[in-house]
C-alpha positions in Angstrom: 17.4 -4.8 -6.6 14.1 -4.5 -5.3 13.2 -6.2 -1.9 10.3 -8.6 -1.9 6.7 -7.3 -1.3 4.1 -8.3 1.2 0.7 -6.9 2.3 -1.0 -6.8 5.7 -4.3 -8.4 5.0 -6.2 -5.4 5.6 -4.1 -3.5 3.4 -4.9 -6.2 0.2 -9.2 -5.7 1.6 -8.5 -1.5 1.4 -7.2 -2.3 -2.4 -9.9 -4.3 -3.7 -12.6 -2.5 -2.0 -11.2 0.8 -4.2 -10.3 -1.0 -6.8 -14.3 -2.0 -6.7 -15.8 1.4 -6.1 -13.0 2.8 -9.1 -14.5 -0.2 -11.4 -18.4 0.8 -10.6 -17.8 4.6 -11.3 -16.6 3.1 -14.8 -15.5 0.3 -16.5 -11.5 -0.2 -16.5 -11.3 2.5 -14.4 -10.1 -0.2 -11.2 -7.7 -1.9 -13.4 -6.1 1.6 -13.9 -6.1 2.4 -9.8 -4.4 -1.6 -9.5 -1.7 -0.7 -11.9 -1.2 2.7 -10.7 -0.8 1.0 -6.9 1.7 -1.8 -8.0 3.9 0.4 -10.2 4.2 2.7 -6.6 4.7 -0.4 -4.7 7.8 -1.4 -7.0 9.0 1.9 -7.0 9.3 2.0 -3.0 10.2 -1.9 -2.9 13.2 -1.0 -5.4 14.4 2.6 -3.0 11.9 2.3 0.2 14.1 5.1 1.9 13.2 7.3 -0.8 10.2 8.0 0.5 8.6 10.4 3.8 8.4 8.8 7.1 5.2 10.1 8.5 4.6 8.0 11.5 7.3 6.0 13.3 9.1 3.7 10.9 6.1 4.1 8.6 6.3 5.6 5.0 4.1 6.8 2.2 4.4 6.5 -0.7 1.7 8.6 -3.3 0.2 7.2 -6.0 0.0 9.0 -8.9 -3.5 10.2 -10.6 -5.3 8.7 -7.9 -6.0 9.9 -4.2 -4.1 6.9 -2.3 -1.2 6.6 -0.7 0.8 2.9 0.6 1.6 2.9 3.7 4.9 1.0 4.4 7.8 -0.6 6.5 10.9 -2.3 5.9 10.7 -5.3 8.1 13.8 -7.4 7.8 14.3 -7.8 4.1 10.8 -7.4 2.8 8.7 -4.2 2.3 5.1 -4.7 4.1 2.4 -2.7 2.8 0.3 -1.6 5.7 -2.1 0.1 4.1 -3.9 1.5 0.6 -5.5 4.3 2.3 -7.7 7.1 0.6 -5.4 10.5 1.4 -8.3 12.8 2.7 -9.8 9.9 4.8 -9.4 9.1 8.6 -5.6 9.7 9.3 -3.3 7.3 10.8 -6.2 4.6 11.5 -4.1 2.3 10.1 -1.5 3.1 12.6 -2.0 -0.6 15.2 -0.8 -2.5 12.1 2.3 -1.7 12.8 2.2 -3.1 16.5 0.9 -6.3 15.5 1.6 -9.4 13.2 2.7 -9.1 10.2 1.0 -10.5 7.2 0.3 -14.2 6.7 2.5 -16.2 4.2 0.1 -16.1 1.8 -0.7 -12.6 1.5 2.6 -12.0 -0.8 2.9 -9.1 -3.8 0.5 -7.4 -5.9 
């Protein structure tokens, strides 16, 4: 059973802005990064303790063939995605999400 997946907004404005860059450097090539991304995402949302802790409550989870990680917490019964952060870039910037609101109601699932 997987739990139910939602996204901080930043974290849904860190995927399409690679998800953009990925489609400029070529064609299809952002498609790939999204699908790469959600199959992660379902993979944590179905076993999120699976996965490192690497700052408080927060996990990562690596996504394959591309340099990101998703950055998550189980709150309650839901899996909320932090962040879709570059893995070489500015670490832990992301870290205030956790210490405030969560994600609006409409900002559900890849």
């Amino acid at each position: 059973m997987s739990l139910p997946v939602a996204f901080r907004p930043e974290a849904r404005a860190e995927l399409i802005d690679a998800w953009t860059w990925y489609e400029e450097q070529r064609p299809g090539l952002g498609d790939e990064l999204e699908a790469c991304v959600e199959a992660t995402i379902g993979a944590a949302a179905r076993s999120p303790a699976g996965y490192q802790r690497v700052y408080a409550e927060v996990r990562r989870a690596l996504v394959k063939r591309f340099p990101y990680g998703v950055y998550f917490i189980v709150e309650g019964e839901v899996l909320l995605v932090l962040a879709v952060a570059h893995t070489r870039r500015r670490p832990h910037y992301w870290a205030d999400r956790i210490r405030t609101s969560g994600p609006s109601k409409n900002e559900e699932g890849p």
